[in-house]
C-alpha positions in Angstrom: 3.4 44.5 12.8 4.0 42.4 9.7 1.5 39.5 9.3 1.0 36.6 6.5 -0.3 33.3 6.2 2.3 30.0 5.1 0.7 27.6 3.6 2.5 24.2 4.2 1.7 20.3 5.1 2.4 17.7 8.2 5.6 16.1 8.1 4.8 13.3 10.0 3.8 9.4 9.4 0.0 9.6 9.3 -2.2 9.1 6.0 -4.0 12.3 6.5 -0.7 14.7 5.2 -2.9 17.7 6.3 -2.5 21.4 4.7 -1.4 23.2 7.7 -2.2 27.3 7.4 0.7 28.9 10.0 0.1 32.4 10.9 3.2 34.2 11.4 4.0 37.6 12.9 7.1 39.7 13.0 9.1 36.3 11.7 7.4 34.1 14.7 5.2 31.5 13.8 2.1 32.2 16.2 -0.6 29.8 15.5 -1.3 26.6 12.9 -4.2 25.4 11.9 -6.4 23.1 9.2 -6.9 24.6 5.7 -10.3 25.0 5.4 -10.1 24.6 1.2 -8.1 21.4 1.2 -11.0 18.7 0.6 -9.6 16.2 3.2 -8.3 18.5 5.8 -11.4 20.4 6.1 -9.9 23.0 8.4 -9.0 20.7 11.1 -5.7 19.5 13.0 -5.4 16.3 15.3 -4.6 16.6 18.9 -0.5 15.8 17.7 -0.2 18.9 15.7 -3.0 21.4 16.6 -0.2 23.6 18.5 2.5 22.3 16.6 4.1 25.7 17.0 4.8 24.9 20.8 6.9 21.9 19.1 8.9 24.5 17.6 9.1 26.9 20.5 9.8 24.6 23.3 12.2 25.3 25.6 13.7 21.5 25.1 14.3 21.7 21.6 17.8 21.3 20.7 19.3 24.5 18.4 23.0 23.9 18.3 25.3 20.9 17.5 26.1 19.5 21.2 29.2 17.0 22.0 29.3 14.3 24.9 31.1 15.0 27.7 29.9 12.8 30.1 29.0 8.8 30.2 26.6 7.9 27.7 23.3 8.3 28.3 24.0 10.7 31.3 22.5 13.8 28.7 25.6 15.6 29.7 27.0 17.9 26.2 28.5 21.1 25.6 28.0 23.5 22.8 30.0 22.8 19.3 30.2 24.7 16.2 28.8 23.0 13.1 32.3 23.3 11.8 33.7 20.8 14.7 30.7 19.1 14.6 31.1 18.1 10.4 34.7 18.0 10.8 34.7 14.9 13.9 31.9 13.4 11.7 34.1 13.4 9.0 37.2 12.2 10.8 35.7 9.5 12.6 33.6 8.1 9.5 37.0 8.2 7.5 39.0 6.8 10.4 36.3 3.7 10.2 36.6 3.2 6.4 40.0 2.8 6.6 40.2 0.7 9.4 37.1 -1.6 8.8 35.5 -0.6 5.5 32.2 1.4 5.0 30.1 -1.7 6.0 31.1 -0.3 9.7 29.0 2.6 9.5 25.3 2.4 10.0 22.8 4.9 9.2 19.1 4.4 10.6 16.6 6.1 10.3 12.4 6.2 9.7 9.8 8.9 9.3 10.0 10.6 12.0 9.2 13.3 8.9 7.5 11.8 6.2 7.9 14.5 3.4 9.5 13.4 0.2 12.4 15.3 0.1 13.8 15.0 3.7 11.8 12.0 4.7 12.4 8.4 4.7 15.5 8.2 1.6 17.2 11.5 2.1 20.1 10.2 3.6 20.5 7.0 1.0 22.3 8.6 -1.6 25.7 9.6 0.9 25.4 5.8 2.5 25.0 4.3 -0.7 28.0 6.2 -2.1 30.4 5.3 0.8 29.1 1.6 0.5 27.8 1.7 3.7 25.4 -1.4 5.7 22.1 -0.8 3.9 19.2 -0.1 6.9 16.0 -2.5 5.9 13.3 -0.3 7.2 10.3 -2.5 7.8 8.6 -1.0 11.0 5.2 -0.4 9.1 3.4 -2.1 6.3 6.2 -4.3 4.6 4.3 -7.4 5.4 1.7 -6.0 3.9 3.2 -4.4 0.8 4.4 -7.4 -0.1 1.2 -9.6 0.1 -0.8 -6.7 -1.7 1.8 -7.0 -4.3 1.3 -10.7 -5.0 -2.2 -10.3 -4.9 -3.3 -7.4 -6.9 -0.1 -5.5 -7.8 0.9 -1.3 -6.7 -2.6 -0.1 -7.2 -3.7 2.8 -5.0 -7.1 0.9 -4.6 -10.2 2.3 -3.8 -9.6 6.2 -3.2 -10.7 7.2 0.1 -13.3 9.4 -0.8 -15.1 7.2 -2.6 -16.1 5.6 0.8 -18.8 8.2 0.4 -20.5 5.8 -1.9 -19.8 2.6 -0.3 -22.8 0.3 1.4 -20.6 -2.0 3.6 -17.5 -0.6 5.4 -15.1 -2.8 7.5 -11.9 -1.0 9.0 -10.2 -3.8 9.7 -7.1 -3.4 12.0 -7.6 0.6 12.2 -8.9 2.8 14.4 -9.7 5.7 12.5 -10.5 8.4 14.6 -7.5 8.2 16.0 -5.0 7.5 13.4 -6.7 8.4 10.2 -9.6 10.9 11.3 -9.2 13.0 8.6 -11.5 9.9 6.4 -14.0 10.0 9.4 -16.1 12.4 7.7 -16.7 10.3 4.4 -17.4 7.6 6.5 -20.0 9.2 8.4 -21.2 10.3 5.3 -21.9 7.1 3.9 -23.1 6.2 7.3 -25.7 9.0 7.3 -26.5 7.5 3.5 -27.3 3.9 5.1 -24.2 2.0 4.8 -23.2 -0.4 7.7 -20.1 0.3 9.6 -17.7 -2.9 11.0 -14.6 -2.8 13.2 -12.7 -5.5 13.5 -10.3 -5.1 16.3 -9.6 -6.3 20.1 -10.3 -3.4 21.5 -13.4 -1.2 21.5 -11.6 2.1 20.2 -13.0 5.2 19.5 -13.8 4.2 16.2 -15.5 1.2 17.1 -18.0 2.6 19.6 -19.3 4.2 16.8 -19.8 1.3 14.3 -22.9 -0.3 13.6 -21.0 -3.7 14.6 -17.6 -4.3 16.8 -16.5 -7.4 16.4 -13.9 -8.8 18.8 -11.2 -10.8 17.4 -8.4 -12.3 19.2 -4.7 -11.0 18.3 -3.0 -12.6 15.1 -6.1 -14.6 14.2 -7.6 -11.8 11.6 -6.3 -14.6 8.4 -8.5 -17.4 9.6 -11.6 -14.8 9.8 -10.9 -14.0 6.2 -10.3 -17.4 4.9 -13.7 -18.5 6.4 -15.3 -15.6 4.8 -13.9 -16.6 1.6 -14.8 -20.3 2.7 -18.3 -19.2 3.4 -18.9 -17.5 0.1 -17.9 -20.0 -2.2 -19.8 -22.5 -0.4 -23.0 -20.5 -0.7 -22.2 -19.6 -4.0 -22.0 -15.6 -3.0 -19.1 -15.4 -5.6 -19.4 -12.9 -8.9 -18.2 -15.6 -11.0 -18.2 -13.3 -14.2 -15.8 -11.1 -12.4 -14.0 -13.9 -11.3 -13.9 -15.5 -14.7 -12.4 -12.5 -16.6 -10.0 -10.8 -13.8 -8.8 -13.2 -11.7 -6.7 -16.7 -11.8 -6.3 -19.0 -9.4 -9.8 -19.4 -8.4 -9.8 -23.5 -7.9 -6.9 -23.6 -6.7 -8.7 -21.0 -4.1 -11.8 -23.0 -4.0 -9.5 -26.3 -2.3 -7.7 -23.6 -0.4 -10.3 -22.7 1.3 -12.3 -25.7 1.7 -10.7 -26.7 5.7 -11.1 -23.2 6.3 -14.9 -23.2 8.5 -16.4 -21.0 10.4 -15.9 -23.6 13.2 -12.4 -23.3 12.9 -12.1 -19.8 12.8 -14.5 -19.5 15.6 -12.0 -21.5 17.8 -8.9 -19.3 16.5 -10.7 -15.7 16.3 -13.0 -16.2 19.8 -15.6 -14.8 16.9 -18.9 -17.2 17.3 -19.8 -19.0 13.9 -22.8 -16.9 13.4 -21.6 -14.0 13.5 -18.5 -15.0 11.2 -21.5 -16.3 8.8 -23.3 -12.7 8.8 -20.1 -10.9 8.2 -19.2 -13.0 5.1 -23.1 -13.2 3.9 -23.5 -9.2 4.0 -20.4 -8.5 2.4 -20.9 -10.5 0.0 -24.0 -9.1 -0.8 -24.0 -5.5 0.3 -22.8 -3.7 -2.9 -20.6 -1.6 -2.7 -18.5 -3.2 -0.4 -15.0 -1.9 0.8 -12.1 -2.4 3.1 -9.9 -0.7 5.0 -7.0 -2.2 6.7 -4.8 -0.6 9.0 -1.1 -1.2 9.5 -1.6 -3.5 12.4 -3.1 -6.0 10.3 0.4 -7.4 9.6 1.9 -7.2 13.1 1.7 -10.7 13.8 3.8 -14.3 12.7 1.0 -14.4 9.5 0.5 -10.7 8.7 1.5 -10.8 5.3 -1.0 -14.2 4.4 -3.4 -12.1 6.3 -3.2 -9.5 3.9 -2.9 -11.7 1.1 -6.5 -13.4 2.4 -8.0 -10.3 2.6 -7.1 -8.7 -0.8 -8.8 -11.5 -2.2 -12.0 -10.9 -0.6 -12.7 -7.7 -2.9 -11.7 -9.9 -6.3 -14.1 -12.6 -5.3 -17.6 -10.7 -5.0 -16.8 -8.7 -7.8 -16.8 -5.7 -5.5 -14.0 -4.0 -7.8 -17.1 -3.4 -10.2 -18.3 -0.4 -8.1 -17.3 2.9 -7.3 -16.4 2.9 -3.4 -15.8 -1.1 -3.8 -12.6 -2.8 -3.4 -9.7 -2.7 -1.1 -8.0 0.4 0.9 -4.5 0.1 2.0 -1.8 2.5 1.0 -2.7 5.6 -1.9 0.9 6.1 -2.1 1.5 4.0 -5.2 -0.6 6.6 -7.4 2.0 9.5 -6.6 4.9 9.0 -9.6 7.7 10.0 -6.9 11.0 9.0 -8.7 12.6 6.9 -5.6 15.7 6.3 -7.9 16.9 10.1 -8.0 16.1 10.5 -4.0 17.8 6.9 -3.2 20.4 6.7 -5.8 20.7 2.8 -5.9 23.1 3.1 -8.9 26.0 4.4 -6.6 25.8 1.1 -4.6 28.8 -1.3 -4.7 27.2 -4.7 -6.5 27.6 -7.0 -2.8 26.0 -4.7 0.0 25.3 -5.7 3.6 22.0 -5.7 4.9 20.3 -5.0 8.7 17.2 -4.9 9.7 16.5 -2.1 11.5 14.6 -3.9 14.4 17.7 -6.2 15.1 19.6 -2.6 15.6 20.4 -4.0 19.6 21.9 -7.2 18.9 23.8 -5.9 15.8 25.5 -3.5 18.0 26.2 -5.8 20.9 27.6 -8.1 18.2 25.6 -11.1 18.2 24.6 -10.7 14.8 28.8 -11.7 14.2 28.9 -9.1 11.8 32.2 -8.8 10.3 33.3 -5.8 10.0 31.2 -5.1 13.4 29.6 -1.9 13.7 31.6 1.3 14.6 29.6 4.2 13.6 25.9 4.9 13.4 24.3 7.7 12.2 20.8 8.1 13.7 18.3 10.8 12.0 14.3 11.1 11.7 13.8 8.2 14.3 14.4 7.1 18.3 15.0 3.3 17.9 15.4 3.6 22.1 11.8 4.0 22.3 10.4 2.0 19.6 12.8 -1.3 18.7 12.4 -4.6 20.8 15.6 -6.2 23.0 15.9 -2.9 24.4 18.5 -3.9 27.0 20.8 -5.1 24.3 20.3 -2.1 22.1 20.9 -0.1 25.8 23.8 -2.0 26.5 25.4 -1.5 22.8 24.6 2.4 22.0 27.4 2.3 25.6 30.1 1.4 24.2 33.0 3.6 24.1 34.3 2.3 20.8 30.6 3.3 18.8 30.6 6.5 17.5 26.5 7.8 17.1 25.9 11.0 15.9 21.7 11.8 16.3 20.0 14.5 14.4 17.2 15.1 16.3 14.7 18.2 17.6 15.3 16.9 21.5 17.6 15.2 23.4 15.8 11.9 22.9 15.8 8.6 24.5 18.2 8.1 21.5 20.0 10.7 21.5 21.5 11.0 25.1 23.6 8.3 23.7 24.7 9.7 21.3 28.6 11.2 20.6 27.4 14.7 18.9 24.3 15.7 18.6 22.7 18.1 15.1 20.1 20.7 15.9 17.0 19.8 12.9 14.7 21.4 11.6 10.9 21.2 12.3 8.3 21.4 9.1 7.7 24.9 9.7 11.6 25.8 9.0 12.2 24.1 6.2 10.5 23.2 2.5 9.7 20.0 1.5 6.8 18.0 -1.0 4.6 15.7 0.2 2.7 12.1 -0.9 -0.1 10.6 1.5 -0.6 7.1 2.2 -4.1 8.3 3.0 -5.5 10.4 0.1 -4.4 11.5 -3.2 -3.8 14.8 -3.0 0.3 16.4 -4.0 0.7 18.5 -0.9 4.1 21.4 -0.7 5.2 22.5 2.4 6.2 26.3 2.5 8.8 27.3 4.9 7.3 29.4 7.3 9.7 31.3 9.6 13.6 31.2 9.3 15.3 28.0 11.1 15.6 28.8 15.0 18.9 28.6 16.3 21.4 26.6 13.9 19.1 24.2 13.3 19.6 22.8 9.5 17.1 20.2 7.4 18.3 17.0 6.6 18.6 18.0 2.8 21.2 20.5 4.2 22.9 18.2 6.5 23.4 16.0 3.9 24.6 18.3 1.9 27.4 19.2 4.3 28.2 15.6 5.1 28.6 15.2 1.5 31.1 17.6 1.6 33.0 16.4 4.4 33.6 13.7 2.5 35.1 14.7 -0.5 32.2 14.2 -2.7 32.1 15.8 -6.2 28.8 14.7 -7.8 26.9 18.1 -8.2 23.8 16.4 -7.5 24.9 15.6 -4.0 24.7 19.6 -3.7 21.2 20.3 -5.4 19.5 22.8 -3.6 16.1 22.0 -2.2 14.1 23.3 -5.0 16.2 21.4 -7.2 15.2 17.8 -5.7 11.9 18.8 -5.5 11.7 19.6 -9.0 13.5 16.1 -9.5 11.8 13.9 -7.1 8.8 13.6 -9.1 7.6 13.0 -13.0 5.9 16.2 -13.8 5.4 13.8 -17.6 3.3 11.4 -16.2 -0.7 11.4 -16.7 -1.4 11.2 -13.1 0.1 15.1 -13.0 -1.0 16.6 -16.1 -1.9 19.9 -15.1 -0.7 19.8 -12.1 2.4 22.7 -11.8 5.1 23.0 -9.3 4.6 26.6 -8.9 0.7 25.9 -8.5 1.1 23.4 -6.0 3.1 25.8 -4.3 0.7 28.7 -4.0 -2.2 26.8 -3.4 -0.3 24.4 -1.2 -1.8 20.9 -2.6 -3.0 19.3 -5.7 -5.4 16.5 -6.8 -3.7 13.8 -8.7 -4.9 14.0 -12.1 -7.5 11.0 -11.4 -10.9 10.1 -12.0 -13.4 11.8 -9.6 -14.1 10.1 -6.2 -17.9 9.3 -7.5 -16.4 7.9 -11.1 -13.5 5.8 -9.8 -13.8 2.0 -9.9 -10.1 1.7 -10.3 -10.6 -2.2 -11.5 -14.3 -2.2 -12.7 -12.3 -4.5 -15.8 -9.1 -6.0 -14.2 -6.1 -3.9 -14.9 -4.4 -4.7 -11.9 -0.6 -4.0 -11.6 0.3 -7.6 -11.5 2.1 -10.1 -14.0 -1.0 -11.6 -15.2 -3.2 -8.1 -15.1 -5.7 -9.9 -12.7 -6.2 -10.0 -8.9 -4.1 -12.7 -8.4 -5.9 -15.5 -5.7 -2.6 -17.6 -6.5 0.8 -15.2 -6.6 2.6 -15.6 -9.6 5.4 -14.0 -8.0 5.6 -15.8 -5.1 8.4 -18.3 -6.8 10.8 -15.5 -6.2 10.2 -16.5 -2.5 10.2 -13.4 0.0 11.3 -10.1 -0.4 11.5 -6.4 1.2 10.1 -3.9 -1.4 13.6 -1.8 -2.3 11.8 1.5 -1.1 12.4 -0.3 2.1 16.1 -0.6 1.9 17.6 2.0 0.0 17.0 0.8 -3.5 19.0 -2.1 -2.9 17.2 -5.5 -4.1 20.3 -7.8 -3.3 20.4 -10.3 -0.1 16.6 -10.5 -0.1 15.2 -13.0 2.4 14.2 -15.4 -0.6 12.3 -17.9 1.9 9.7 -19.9 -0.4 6.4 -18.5 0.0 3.0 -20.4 -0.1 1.3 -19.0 -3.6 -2.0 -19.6 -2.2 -3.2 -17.3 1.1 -3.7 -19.3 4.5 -3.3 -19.3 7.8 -0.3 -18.9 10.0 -1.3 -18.7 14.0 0.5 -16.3 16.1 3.8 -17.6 17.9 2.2 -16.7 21.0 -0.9 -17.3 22.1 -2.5 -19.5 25.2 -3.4 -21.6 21.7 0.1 -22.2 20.2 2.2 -21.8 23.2 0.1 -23.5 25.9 3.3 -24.2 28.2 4.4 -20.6 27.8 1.2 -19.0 28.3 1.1 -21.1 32.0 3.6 -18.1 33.2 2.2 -15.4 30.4 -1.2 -16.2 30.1 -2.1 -12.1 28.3 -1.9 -11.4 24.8 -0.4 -7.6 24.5 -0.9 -5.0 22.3 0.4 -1.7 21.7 -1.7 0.0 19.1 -1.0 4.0 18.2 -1.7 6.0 21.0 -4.1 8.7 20.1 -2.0 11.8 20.9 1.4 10.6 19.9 2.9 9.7 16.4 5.2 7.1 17.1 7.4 8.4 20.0 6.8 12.2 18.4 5.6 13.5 20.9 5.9 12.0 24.0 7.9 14.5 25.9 5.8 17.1 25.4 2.6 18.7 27.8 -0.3 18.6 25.6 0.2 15.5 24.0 1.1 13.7 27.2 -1.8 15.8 29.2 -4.1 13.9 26.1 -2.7 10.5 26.8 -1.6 10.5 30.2 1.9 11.6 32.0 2.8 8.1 32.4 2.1 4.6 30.6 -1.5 3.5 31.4 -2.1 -0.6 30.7 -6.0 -1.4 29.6 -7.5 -4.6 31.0 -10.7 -6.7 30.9 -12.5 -6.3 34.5 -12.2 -10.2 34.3 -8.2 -10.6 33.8 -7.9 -7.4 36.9 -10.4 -9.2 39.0 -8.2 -12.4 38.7 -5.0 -11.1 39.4 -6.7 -8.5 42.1 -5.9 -5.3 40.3 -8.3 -2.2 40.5 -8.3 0.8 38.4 -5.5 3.3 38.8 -3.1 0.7 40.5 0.5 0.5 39.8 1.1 -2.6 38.1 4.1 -4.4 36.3 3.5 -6.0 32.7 6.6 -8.8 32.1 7.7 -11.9 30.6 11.1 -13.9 29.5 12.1 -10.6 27.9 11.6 -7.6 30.2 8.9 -5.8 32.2 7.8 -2.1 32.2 5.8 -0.5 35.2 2.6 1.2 34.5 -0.8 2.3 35.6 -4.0 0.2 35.0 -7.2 0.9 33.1 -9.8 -1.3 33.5 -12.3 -1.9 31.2 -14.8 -4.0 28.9 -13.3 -2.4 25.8 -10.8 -4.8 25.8 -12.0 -8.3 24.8 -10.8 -11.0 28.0 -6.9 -12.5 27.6 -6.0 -9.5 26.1 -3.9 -6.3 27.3 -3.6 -2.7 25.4 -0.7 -0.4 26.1 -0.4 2.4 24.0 2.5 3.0 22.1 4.5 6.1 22.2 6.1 7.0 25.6 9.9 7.6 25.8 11.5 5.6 28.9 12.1 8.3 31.0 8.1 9.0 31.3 7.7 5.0 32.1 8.1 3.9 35.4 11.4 2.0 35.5 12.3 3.6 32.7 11.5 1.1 29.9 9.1 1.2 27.1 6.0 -1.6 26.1 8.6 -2.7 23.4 11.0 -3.9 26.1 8.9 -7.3 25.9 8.3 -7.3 22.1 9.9 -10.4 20.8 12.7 -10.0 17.8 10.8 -12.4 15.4 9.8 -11.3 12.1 6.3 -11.9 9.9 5.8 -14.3 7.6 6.5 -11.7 4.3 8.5 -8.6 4.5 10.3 -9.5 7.3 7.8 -7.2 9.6 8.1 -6.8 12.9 5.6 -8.7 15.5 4.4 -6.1 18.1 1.4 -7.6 18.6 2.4 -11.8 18.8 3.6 -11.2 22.5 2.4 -13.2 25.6 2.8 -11.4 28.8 1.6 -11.6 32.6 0.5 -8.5 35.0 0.8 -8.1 38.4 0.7 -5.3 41.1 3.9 -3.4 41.2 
């Protein structure tokens, strides 16, 4: 009995980007679990991947290309050779071209596999080449890229174990134990070293009941919290004007900014009283060090980007940059020197490209978008826009037509994929090699390929490289082999990986950026921020250029931006709907929904399979306040229906005081055909966009509940 250890690293969307050890025998990958060495791991897996090896094993994984031969969306396919399957790809994608142009096709995709190589841009380099319609993928953190941008440039910010030193922690917006509980244990650290824990969120999440302080805030409001904190401490002179002085601008212009911005107000917005709004801005302003961390749903609203933008100034106006384990957490990712160019390829593009959103994917394929040529072909890989994308009826109603051709790459037959024309057998991590950033830590992870690909199953590097093919592409580095693009995707030249080795990172399956020490980095104890003027900027230089997507987003391409003129100065935009700004419409839909990460899913990964689902519940479960169930006569474990102008879903009810009154929680994550009625919680989420990055608004939805 031959048996070894693989090291390797999660593929999927989470900051954490674990080191997985997989013990395989005889070929057959028998257990995973945390590497105890890694110094953020710690020898632990989350509920989503601690049998990640039944994922691989299941009996629903699909191992062989599959064609249609029933309606769409009636699951009903037949066994295909790769050979058939490239060739009708081929055919049918040239057949478009020359009848409509490249602009027909549409790829889309997401992270359903975050790692750098067969993640996010894999596929950009073929579509780019053909001149295909450029996907802009926005689902997560766009808002909020580009207000951290304006404000204090790509910095990787506070590094997250530094927290260990920090005296004032607010998550804001994130629920760590669920979704980033690999930096639990430096928070409980500090904790245990006297530093006070906040949580800003609606709901009393895991993470919260173990806070020194929960504050409840009402959905989409979070901006006028932080512009009366910043009101608060300029008016009681709580600001480090040296700090200030010599690495910020736009401070008086802040100042009148600020000035209409009381607690009042923000008590009326947030539902926060004023005294407690007054104790959060007085101790952060005076707890040093002081840090935040935001969490993607920050931005998920009609203001999330001037949200962001509000709170990124906080950190600049107490001076708590000065401090090791002071300053402003969001994404680490910006310290990793990936080369996006040589994985996207934005230099094959034609100079006029089209552009689409990828949560308007529905109405673009019904049509309503008029785009001309319309859109014939899709090519759906590392994402299950049925689950997850709002106006699902439309985007039901167009993956049906006769005249699309969809091909989904996929590990299951998806809500996605039953739709689809042929079907490609992927990869999981475990068969296939691939190098990995974090958005949560700054450690260079490499994924070793464990066991030998079940089935026929192929990684997208390989699939690409076949497509390629197909098409009558030349370009050798359309053929690169896996090691080659690894070797490419990065700049082994620049400081941050001095030291650091390919073939090291490879044996010892992660490396530490080549960064000042988590007790010695104070990333902007002087300025040096990554913006046009070198300072946290209070008033955005950059803003002039109006809105934008940040080209990682959209395949390199920085053409048909948005350009919308953008306030330079952060305030306050309320959400579209709330009982507040909608009054008339919240007489029907009186509930503000939101659909937060469920803890044992990753996105939809995940929610077709037993443990996960046996974690979170076969079927969709709705939280309400006692007071909203009381009203509307609903008890725990009822049946109820969750609806507005757009849609309804069917679920079960919670009922609880963890969720602040007016507001509902349904977890994100289920695939329709575990939802009662078969739709998803996205089935009601409005098509509207955020203020910067053109962000989606999952949680700027008013809805009503009843009994079923």
């Amino acid at each position: 009995m031959a048996r070894s250890t693989v090291i390797g690293a999660c593929p999927h969307d989470c900051p954490d980007t674990c080191s997985i050890l997989t013990t395989v025998e005889d070929g057959k990958a028998i257990a995973v679990r945390g590497n105890p060495d890694h110094p953020f791991t710690r020898g632990r897996l989350c509920v989503k991947v601690n049998n990640y090896e039944e994922r691989v094993y299941s009996d629903k994984r699909v191992l062989f290309p599959l064609k249609r031969v029933g309606p769409k969306g009636s699951r009903q396919f037949q066994r295909i050779s790769w050979d058939e399957a490239i060739d009708t790809i081929a055919s049918r994608w040239k057949s478009v071209i020359a009848e409509h142009g490249a602009q027909a096709i549409l790829p889309y995709s997401y992270l359903g596999t975050q790692g750098i190589i067969n993640g996010l841009n894999v596929g950009d380099p073929l579509f780019n080449k053909l001149g295909a319609t450029v996907l802009e993928r926005t689902f997560c953190d766009s808002a909020s890229c580009t207000a951290y941008m304006m404000t204090i440039g790509h910095t990787p910010g506070v590094d997250p174990e530094s927290f260990v030193h920090s005296k004032y922690i607010i998550l804001w917006a994130c629920n760590t134990l669920s979704t980033n509980s690999h930096h639990w244990p430096f928070i409980e650290q500090a904790k245990k070293a006297g530093a006070k824990l906040i949580v800003i969120d609606p709901v009393r999440t895991r993470t919260a009941r173990l806070a020194d302080w929960h504050i409840p805030i009402r959905p989409g409001t979070d901006a006028a919290l932080a512009l009366a904190m910043i009101h608060v401490i300029i008016k009681e002179k709580l600001v480090d004007r040296d700090y200030v002085d010599k690495y910020t601008i736009g401070y008086d212009e802040l100042v009148d900014r600020a000035a209409s911005y009381t607690p009042e107000f923000a008590s009326q917005e947030t539902g926060i009283p004023v005294d407690d709004i007054l104790k959060l801005a007085r101790e952060f302003a005076t707890t040093p060090p002081a840090v935040i961390r935001i969490g993607v749903a920050v931005e998920r609203h009609a203001g999330g980007g001037q949200t962001v933008r509000a709170i990124a100034c906080l950190p600049g106006l107490i001076g708590a940059w000065k401090h090791v384990g002071g300053g402003l957490l969001q994404l680490p990712i910006w310290a990793f020197p990936v080369r996006w160019d040589v994985l996207m390829r934005p230099d094959l593009q034609p100079e006029k490209m089209r552009v689409l959103n990828s949560w308007r994917l529905g109405p673009a394929l019904t049509g309503e978008l008029g785009f001309d040529p319309p859109i014939k072909a899709l090519f759906v890989y590392n994402a299950n826009p049925m689950a997850m994308v709002s106006e699902q009826a439309k985007l039901e109603n167009g993956l049906g037509r006769e005249d699309l051709f969809t091909v989904v790459s996929e590990h299951f037959l998806s809500d996605t994929a039953r739709y689809a024309d042929i079907v490609l057998p992927a990869t999981t991590q475990l068969e296939q090699k691939d190098i990995m950033f974090s958005w949560g830590h700054l450690y260079l992870s490499y994924n070793n390929q464990a066991i030998a690909p079940l089935g026929e199953a192929v990684s997208n590097t390989e699939l690409f490289r076949r497509l390629a093919r197909a098409m009558g592409i030349t370009d050798p580095t359309f053929f690169r082999t896996d090691d080659e693009i690894i070797e490419a995707s990065l700049d082994w030249s620049n400081p941050v990986l001095e030291g650091i080795t390919l073939d090291g990172v490879k044996t010892k399956g992660y490396a530490r950026l080549n960064m000042p020490a988590p007790a010695d980095w104070a990333p902007h104890r002087e300025g040096n921020f990554p913006t046009a003027s070198g300072k946290c900027e209070f008033k955005s230089t950059i803003a002039g250029g109006g809105n934008f997507v940040v080209p990682l987003f959209r395949q390199g391409y920085n053409g048909d931006q948005d350009a919308t003129p953008v306030d330079p100065l952060p305030h306050y935009i309320p959400p579209n709907e709330n009982p507040r700004t909608a009054p008339v419409l919240a007489t029907r839909y009186p509930l503000s929904l939101i659909s937060p990460k469920s803890h044992a899913f990753l996105n939809s990964n995940y929610g077709n399979l037993p443990a996960q689902t046996a974690q979170a519940g076969e079927e969709q479960a709705v939280l309400l306040n006692p007071d909203d169930a009381a009203q509307r006569g609903i008890v725990a474990g009822a049946p109820i229906r969750v609806f507005n102008d757009r849609g309804s879903f069917e679920a079960f009810a919670t009922v609880s005081s963890d969720i602040m009154p007016g507001v509902v929680v349904a977890p994100s994550g289920y695939w329709q055909r575990s939802n009662r009625k078969g739709a998803t919680v996205h089935v009601l989420t409005p098509p509207a966009f955020a203020d910067l990055g053109r962000a989606p608004t999952f949680s700027d939805i008013l809805v009503q509940v009843s009994g079923a």
